[in-house]
C-alpha positions in Angstrom: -14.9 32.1 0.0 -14.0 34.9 2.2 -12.1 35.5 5.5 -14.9 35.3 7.5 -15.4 31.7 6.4 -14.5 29.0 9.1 -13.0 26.7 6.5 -10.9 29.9 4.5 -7.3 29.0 3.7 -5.1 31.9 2.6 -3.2 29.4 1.2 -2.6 25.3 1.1 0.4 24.6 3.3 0.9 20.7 3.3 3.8 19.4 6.2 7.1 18.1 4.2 9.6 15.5 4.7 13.4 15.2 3.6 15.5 13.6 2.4 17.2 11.1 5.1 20.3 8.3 5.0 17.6 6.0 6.9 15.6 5.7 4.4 15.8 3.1 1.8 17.4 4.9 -1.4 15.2 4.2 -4.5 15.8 1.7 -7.3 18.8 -0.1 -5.4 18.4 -3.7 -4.8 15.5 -6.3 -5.2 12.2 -6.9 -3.5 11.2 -10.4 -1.6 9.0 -11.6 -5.0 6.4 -14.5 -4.3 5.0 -16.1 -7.0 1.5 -17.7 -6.0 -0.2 -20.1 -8.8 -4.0 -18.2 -8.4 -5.4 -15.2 -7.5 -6.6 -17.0 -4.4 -3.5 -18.0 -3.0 -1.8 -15.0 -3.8 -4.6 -12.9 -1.8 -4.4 -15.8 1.1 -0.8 -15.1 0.9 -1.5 -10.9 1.2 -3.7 -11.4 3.7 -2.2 -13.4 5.4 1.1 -11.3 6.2 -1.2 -7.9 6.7 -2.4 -9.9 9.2 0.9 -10.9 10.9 2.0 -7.3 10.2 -1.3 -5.7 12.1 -0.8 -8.5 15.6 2.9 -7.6 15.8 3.0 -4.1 15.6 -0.1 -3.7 18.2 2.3 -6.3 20.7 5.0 -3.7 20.3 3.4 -0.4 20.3 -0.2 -0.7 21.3 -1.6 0.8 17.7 -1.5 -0.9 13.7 -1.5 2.0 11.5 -1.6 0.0 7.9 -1.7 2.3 4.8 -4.4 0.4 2.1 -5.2 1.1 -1.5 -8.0 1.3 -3.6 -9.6 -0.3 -6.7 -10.0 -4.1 -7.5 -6.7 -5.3 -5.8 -7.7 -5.6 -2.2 -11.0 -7.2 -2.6 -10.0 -11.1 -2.0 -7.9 -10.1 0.4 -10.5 -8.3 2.2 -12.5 -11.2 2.0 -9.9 -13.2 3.7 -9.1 -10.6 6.5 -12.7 -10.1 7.5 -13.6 -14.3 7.5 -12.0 -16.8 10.0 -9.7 -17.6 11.0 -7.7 -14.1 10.1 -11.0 -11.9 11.7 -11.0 -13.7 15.2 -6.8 -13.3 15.4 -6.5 -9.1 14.2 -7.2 -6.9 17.5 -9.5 -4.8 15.2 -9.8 -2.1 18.2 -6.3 -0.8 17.6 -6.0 -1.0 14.2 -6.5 2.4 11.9 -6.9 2.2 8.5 -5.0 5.1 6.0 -5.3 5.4 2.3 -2.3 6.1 0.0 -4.8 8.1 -2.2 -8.0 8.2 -3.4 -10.6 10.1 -6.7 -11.9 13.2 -5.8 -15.7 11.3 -5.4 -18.0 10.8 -2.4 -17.0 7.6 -0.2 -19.6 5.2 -1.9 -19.1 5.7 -5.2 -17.8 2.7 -7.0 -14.6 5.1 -8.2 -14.0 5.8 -3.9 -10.4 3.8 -3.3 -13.1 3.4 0.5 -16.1 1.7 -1.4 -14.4 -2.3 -1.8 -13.3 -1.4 2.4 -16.8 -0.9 3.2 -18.2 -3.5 1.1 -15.7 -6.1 1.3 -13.7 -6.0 4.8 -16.3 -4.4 6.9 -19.0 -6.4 5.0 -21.2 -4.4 4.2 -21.8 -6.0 1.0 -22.2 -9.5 2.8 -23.4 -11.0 6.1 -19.6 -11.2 8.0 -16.8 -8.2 8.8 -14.4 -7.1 10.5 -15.9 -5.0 13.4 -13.3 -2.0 13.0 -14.5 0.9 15.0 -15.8 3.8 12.8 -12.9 6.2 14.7 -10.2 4.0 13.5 -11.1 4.7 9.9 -9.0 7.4 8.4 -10.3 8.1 4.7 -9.4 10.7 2.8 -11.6 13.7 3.5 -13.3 13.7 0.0 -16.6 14.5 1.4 -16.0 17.2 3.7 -14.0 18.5 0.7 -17.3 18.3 -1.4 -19.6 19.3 0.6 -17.4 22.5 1.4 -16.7 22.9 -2.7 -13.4 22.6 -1.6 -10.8 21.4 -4.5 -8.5 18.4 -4.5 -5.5 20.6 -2.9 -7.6 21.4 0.0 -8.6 18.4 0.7 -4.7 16.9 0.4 -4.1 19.5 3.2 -6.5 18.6 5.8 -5.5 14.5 4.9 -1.7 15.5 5.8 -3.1 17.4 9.0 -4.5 14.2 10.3 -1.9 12.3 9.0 0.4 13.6 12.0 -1.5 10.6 14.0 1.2 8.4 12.1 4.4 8.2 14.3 7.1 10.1 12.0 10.8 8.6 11.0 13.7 10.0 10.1 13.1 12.2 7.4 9.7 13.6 9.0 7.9 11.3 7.2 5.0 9.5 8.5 6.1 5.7 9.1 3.3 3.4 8.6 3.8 -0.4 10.1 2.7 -1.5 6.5 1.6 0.0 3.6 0.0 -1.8 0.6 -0.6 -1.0 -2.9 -1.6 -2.5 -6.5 -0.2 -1.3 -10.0 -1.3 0.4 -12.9 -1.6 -0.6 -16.2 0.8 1.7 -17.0 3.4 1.7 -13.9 2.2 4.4 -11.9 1.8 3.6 -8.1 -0.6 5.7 -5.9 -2.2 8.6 -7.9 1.6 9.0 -8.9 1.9 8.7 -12.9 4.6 8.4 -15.1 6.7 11.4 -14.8 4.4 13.0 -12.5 5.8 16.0 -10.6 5.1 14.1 -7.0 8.3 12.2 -7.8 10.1 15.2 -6.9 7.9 16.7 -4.0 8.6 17.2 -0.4 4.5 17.9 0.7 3.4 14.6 2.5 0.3 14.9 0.3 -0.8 16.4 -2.5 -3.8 17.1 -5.2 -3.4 15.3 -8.3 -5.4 16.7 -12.0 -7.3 13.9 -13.7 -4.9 12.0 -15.9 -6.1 11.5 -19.5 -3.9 8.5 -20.3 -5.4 6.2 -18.5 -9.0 5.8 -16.4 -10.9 6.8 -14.3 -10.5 10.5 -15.5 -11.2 12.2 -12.5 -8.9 14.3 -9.8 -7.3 12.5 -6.8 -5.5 13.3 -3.8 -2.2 10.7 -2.9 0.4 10.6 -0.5 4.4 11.4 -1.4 5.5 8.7 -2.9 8.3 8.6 -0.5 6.2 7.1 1.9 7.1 3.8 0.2 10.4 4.2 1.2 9.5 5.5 4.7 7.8 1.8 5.9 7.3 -1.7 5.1 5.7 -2.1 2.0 3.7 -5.0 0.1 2.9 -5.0 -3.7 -0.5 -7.0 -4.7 -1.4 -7.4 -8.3 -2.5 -10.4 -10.3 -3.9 -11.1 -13.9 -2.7 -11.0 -17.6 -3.1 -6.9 -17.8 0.0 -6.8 -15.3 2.4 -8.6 -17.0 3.3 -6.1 -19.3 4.3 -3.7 -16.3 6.0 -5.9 -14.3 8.0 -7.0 -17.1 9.2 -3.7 -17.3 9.5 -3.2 -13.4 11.6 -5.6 -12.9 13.2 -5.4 -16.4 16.8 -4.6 -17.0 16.3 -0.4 -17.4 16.0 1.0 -13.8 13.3 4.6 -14.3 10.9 5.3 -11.8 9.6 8.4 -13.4 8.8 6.1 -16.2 7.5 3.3 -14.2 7.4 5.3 -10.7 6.1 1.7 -9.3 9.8 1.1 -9.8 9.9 3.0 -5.9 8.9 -0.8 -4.4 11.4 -2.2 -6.2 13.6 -2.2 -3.0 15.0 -4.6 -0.1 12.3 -3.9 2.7 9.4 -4.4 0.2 7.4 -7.6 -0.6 6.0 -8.4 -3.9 3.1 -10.9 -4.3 1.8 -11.6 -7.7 0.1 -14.7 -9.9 1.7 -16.8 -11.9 0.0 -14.8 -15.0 1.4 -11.4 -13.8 4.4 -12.7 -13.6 4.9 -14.1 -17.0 7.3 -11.4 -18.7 9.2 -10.6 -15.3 12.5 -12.1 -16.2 14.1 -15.1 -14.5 11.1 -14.8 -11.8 12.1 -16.4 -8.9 8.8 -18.6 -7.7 8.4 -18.2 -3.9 
């Protein structure tokens, strides 16, 4: 790529945040944990309060900016979000949709964190959505970063650039109305693994190598895992394969670079899990 090149980048400049007294300080206090008996009505429950969290802010502010995540974990509650009742209440028009992070694959692919979005909540895997107009979808820009033979880092610095969209708080950090996420096997949250260096970044995003510990093995771009801290947050996760890392979340030893998940485990943030998921967290309370 040469200077002459409309998409040459001398080099990668990603916006930064800092550190701020208004911002919840990591690893101090407890979450609001709910406790549903199924995957079902823990998704109902999800869905339920995205939903609440979408209305209110466009009755305050005019515009929903909600942060979503990727993988298996949204997929009831997209089904629930994009059926009635819930699809008839949300004022779809002034809602825009984010992504904490995504794999470096075209949008389509069954590794995209946007494939279960377009399949599941704007239907196009059934014969009911939710009509969300196309320019209120925010994806990572995976494709353009493809199509270009851009890498991963580029393609973190053109997210952040749109990013700006998001009205900042203290800190300069992008302040979603609500930002939801799942868990990994092993802890991580995001594309943020254990020990990963994002834990001690500034950049509002950044390009992440493919991990080897765990799957899929492929690059990603995420967000600073300070954005956690920056807005409202809800955790969603449910079956057996959790338990093992919530047990350790919300165990006695308090380490978010070994379990960086550990950053939701804060007042301000809402936890929803199954009863199964919940099984080695101790002295869960049911909610």
């Amino acid at each position: 790529m040469t200077e002459q090149d409309p998409d040459y980048l001398p080099s990668v400049d990603v916006p930064c945040g800092a550190n701020s007294a208004a911002l919840p300080v990591p690893n101090l206090g407890e979450p609001e944990l709910v406790v549903a008996t199924s995957v079902e009505e823990a998704a109902r429950e999800a869905a339920e309060r995205i939903a609440a969290s979408l209305i209110a802010a466009v009755e305050q502010r005019g515009r929903a900016d909600f942060c979503t995540t990727g993988g298996t974990t949204p997929i009831p509650i997209y089904r629930i979000l994009a059926q009635a009742p819930l699809v008839d209440r949300i004022p779809w028009p002034q809602v825009h949709f984010w992504w904490g992070d995504d794999r470096f694959v075209r949008r389509g692919d069954a590794n995209s964190c946007v494939t279960s979005f377009d399949e599941e909540l704007l239907g196009r895997a059934h014969t009911w959505g939710a009509p969300v107009p196309s320019s209120n979808i925010h994806p990572i820009p995976v494709d353009r970063a493809l199509a270009g033979l851009h890498d991963n880092e580029w393609c973190a610095a053109r997210y952040a650039e749109e990013l700006a969209q998001v009205p900042l708080v203290d800190g300069n950090w992008p302040g979603f109305d609500l930002v939801l996420v799942g868990v990994g096997d092993d802890g991580h949250v995001l594309s943020v693994f254990p020990n990963s260096p994002a834990l001690d970044s500034m950049s509002w995003t950044m390009g992440v190598p493919a991990p080897t510990h765990i799957g899929p093995h492929l690059p990603r771009v995420t967000v600073n895992p300070r954005f956690l801290e920056a807005a409202p947050v809800l955790v969603a996760t449910w079956g057996a394969k959790k338990a093992e890392a919530l047990g350790n979340v919300f165990g006695a030893v308090r380490d978010d670079r070994r379990w960086p998940v550990q950053r939701t485990r804060r007042p301000g943030a809402t936890w929803i899990v199954d009863e199964t998921a919940a099984a080695r967290i101790p002295r869960a309370p049911h909610g």
